[in-house]
C-alpha positions in Angstrom: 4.2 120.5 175.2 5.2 117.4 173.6 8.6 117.0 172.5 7.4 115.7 168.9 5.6 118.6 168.2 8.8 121.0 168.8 10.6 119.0 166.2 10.6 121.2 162.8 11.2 120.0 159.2 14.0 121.3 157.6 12.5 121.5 153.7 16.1 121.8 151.8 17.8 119.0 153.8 14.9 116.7 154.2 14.8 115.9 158.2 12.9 117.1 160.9 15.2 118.9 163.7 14.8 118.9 167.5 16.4 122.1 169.4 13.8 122.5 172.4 14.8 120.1 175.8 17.7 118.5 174.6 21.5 119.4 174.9 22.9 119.3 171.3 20.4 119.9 168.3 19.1 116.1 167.0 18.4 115.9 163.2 15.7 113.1 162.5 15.9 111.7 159.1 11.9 111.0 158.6 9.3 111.3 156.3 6.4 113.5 156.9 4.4 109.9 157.1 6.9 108.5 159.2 7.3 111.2 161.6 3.6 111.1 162.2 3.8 107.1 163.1 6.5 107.9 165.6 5.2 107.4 169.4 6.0 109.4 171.7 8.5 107.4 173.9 11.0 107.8 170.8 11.1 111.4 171.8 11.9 110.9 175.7 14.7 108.6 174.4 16.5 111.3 172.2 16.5 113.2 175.3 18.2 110.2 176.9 21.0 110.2 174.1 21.6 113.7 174.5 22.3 114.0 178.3 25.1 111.4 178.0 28.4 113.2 178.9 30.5 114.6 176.2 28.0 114.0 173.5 28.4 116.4 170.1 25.7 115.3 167.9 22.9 113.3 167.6 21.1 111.4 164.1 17.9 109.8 164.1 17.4 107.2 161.0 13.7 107.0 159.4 13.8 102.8 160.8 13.5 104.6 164.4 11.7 102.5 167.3 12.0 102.7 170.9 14.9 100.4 172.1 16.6 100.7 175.9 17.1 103.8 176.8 18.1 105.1 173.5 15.6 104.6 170.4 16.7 102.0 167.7 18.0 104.1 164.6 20.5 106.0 167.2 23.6 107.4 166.2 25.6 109.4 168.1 29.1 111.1 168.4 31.0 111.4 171.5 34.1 113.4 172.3 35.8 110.5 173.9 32.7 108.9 176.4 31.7 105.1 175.6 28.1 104.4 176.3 26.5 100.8 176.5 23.0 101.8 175.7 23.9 103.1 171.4 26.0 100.3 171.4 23.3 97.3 173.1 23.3 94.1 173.7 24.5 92.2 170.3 27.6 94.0 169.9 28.6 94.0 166.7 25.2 92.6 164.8 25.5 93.2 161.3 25.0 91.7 157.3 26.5 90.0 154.6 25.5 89.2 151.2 26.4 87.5 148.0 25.1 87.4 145.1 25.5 84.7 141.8 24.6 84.4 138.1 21.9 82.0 138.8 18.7 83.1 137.6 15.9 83.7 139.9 13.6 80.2 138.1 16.4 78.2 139.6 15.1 79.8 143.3 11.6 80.1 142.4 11.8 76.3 142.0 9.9 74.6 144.7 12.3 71.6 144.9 15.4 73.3 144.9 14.5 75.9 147.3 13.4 73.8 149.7 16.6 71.9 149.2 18.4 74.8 150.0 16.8 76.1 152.8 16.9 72.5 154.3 20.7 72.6 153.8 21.1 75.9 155.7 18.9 74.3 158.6 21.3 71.2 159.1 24.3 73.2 159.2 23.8 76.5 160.9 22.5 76.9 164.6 19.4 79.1 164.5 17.2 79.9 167.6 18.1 81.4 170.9 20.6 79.5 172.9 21.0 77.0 169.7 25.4 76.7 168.9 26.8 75.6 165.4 28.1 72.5 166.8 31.8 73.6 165.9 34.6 73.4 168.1 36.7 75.8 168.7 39.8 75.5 172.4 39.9 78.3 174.2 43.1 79.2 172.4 41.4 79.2 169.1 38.2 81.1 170.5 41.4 83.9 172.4 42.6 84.5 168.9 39.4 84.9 166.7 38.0 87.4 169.5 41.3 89.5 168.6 42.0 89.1 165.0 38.3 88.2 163.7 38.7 87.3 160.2 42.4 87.0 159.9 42.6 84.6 162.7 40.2 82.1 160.3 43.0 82.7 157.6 40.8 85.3 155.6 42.0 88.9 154.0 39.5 90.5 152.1 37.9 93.9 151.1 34.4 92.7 150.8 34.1 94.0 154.3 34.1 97.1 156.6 37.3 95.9 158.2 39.1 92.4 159.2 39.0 93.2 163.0 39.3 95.8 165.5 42.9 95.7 167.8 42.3 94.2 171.1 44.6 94.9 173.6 47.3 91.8 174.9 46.4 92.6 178.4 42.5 92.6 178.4 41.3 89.0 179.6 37.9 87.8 178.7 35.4 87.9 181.3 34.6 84.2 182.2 30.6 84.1 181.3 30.9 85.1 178.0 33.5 82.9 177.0 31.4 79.8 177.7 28.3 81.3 176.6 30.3 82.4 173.4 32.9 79.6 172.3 30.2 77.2 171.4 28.3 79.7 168.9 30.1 80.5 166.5 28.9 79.9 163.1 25.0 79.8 164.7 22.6 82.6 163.6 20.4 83.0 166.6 16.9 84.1 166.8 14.9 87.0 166.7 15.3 89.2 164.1 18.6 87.5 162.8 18.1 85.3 159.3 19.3 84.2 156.2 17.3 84.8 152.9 17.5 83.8 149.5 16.6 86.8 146.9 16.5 88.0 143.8 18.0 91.1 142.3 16.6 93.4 139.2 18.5 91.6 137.4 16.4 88.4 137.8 19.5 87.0 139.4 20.1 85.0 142.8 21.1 86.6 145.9 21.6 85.4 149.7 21.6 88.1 152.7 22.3 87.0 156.2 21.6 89.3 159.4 23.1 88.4 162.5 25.5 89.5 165.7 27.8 88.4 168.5 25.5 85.6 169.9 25.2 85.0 173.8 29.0 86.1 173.4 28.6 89.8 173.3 25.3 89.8 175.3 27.6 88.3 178.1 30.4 91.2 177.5 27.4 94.2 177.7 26.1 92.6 180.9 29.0 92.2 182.4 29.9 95.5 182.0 26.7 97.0 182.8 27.0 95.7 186.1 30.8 97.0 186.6 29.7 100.4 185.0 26.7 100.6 187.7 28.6 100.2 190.7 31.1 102.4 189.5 28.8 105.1 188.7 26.7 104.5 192.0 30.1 105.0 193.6 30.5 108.5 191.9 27.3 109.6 192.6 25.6 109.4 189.1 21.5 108.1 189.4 21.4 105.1 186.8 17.9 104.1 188.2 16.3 104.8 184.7 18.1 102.4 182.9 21.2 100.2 184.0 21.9 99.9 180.0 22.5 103.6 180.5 26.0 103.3 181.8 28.5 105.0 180.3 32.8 105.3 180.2 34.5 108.1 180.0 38.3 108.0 179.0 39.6 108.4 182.9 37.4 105.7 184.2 38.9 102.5 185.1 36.5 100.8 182.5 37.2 102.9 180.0 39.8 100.1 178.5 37.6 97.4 179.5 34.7 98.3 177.5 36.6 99.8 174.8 38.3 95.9 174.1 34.8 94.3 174.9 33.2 96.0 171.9 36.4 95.3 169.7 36.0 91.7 170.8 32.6 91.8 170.2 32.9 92.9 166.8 35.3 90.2 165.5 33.4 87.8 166.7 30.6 88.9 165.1 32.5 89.0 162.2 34.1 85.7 162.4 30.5 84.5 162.6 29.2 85.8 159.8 31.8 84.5 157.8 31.4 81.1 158.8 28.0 81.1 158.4 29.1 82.9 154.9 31.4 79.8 154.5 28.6 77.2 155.2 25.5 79.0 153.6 27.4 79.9 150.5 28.4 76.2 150.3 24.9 75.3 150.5 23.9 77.4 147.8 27.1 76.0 145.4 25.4 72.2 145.9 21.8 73.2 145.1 22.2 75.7 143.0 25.2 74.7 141.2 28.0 77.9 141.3 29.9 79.3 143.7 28.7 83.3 144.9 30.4 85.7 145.0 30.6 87.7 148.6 29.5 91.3 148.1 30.1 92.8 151.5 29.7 92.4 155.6 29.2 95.2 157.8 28.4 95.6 161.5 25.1 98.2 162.8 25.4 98.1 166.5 28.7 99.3 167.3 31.0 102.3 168.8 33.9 103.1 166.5 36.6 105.7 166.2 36.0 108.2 163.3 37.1 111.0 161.1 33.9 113.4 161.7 34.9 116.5 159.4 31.4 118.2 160.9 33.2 118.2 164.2 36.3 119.1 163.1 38.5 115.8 164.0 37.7 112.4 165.3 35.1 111.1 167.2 33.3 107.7 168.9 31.1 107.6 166.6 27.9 105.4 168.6 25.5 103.5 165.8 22.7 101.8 167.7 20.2 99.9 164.8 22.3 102.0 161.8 25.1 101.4 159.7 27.9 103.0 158.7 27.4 105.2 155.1 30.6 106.4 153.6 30.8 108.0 150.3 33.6 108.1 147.6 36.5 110.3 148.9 35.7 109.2 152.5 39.6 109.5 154.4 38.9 106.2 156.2 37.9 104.6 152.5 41.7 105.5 150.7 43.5 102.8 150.2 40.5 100.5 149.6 38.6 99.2 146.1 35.9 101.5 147.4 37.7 104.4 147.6 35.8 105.8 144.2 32.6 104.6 144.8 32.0 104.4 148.2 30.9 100.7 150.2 27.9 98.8 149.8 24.9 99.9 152.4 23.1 96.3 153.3 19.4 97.1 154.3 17.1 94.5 154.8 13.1 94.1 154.4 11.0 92.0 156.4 10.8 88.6 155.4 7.7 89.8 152.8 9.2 92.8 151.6 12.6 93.9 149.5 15.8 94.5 150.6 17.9 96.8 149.0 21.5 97.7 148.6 22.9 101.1 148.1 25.9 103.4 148.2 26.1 106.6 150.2 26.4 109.8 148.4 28.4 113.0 149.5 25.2 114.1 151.6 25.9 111.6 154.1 28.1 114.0 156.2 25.1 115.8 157.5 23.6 112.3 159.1 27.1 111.8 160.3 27.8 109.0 157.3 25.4 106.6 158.9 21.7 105.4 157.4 19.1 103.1 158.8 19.8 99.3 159.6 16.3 98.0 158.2 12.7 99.0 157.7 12.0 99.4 161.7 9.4 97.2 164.0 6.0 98.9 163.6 4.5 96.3 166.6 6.3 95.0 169.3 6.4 91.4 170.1 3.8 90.8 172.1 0.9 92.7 170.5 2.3 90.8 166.9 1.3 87.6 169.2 -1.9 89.3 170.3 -3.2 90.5 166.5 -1.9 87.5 164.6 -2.8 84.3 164.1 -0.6 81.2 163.1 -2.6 80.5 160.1 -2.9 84.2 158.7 0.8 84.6 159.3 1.4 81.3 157.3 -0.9 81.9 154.6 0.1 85.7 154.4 3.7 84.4 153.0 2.4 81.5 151.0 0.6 84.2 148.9 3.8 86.3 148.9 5.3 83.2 148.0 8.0 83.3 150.1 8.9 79.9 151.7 9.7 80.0 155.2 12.0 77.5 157.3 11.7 75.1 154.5 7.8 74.9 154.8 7.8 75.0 158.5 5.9 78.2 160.8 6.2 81.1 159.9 7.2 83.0 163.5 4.0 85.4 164.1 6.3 88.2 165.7 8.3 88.5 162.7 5.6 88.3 159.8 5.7 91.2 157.7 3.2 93.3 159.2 5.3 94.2 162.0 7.6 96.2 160.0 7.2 99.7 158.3 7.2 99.4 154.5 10.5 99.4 152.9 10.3 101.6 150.2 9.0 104.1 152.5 12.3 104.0 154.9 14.5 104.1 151.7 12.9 106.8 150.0 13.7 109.2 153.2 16.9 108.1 152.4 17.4 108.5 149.0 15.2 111.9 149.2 17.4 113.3 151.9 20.8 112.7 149.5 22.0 110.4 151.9 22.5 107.1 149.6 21.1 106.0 146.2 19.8 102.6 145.5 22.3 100.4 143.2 20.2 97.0 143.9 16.3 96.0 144.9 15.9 92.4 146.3 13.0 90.2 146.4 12.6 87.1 149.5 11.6 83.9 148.2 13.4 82.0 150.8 13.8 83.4 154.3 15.0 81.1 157.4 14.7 82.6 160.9 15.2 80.7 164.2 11.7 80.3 165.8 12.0 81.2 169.9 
């Protein structure tokens, strides 16, 4: 029988629960709609996430898509293990935002939009392979891979954390270094972008998405291919999947990996707040004051954790979902969110709204994580197949959303290929996970077109 169909919805906590053909119960944070949309290759990948060793518990957020081995909208907690599959490729990959008291006719201005966006083009790198056109030595890059913000001078709270300890010893494999040094402060393509928004509040916002570049693509790959010959070496079959390598805390890797996602992570932080630095300048020239940053925080990432569920700490493994803790979280004391809990940054596609929201004490039960986004509903190639260039370009002239400053719109990330919005947050906010505290509205969105 298929494994979807042995999933059963739990009516007072609002998810759908898998027992049957996996090896630790898998809550699935979905809609009745969105369940139904789900395909079954999502299913065989839950399976995947499950049979990794010394795995305790397993979420599913309501963006869920099939990813590499593991679906995207993974999270998972470990008793120690490292896997590379709920971690990926762009280690690290995350969001910022900052918002101003510019009203939204200053953005809905065709001139001084298109200004803005312009700016944004000329001074960040976007597009696959594309750098920033900084320069950083290799001593510079050595540091910012270790201390992420603080090595660019910066101590804040507006963030999930500063960096993540790397240890003296651990040397940076050669590859990603040279793929890496030259990107920092470039967004990259895909799915990564910077958008200018508006809040309820008729007030101007900016969101950026993006990760650790060709940087932390070079650090999993590098380490798949270590992990696979080690494994091979042990016995273990990684024929379905070479992303589906994994560390446990006597393997040799073990330390390896554990500093390449730290390293990862800065840099992905450092990044994003040098794009922060140049965007945010951008926006004080057209638009005449400076923002105000709101938050940053990372969605592909393994991470040490207070789990009370599990009765300690554990890796907790977020593959396409970010972290979701509450007021009164133990890892938030100390901090200005301690009483409130941290901003949640989830983006729309480039035609729909974003939203920001704070998690509420229901979180525990999806191990304090929610969805990164609204979740592909067509892959790549078939958004290529269905869509034309001129439908994709009138579609967000009628939204009126201007796109790379007038330029193409890029088919594969028009608006139909994502689920609705409002349908991914209201499994969110009708599960108790997180309330909504902000709804954003594109009128500006800049991607890098592959």
């Amino acid at each position: 029988m298929s494994l979807k169909w042995q999933c059963v919805w739990n009516e007072a906590g609002h998810y759908y629960e898998l027992r049957e053909g996996v090896r630790v119960p898998v809550r699935l944070f979905l809609s009745p709609e969105l369940f139904a949309e789900c395909e079954e290759e999502i299913f065989q990948q839950i399976v995947n996430a499950t049979n990794f060793p010394g795995v305790q518990d397993v979420v599913i957020t309501p963006d869920v898509h099939t990813g590499y081995v593991v679906p995207v909208g993974c999270v998972m907690a470990t008793s120690g293990t490292l896997c590379q599959a709920p971690v990926g490729f762009d280690i690290g990959c995350g969001m910022l935002a900052f918002r101003s008291r510019v009203s939204k006719g200053k953005g809905l201005d065709e001139t001084l939009r298109r200004r803005f966006s312009e700016r944004v083009l000329e001074t960040v790198g976007m597009g696959m392979g594309r750098g920033s056109g900084r320069t950083f030595s290799e001593k510079q890059f050595n540091e910012i891979v270790r201390r992420g913000a603080n090595a660019l001078g910066v101590h804040r709270e507006n963030s999930e954390r500063d960096f993540i300890p790397v240890s003296d010893q651990w040397d940076i494999p050669r590859v990603p270094l040279q793929r890496g040094i030259g990107q920092l402060g470039s967004l990259g393509g895909g799915n990564h972008f910077c958008e200018l928004q508006y809040d309820q509040e008729d007030h101007l916002w900016v969101m950026v998405h993006t990760g650790s570049r060709g940087f932390g693509h070079g650090l999993a790959t590098y380490y798949i291919q270590q992990g696979k010959e080690y494994l091979k070496q042990r016995g273990v079959d990684v024929r379905g999947g070479a992303e589906a390598v994994y560390f446990e805390p006597d393997s040799p890797l073990y330390e390896g990996y554990r500093n390449a996602v730290a390293a990862g992570a800065n840099f992905a932080i450092a990044n994003r707040l040098l794009i922060w630095e140049a965007v945010g300048h951008a926006f004080e020239k057209v638009f005449g004051e400076e923002p105000e940053l709101v938050y940053e925080i990372s969605h592909n990432l393994a991470q040490e954790e207070e789990v009370p569920s599990l009765g300690g700490k554990a890796w907790v493994h977020r593959k396409g979902a970010t972290r979701a803790f509450p007021a009164g979280h133990p890892m938030l004391r100390g901090t200005k969110w301690e009483k409130t809990g941290h901003p949640i940054l989830i983006p729309g596609s480039m035609g729909d709204k974003s939203y920001i929201l704070f998690a509420e004490p229901g979180a525990e039960k999806s191990l304090y994580s929610v969805n990164h986004g609204c979740g592909r509903r067509l892959s790549r190639s078939e958004a290529r197949r269905r869509f034309s260039q001129k439908d994709v370009n009138e579609q967000m002239k009628r939204l009126n959303v201007l796109v790379n400053a007038g330029r193409n719109v890029p088919i594969d990330e028009s608006p139909n290929c994502y689920k609705p919005a409002r349908a991914v947050i209201d499994a969110v906010v009708q599960a108790g996970l997180a309330r909504v505290a902000y709804e954003l509205t594109p009128i500006a969105s800049l991607k890098g077109v592959d």
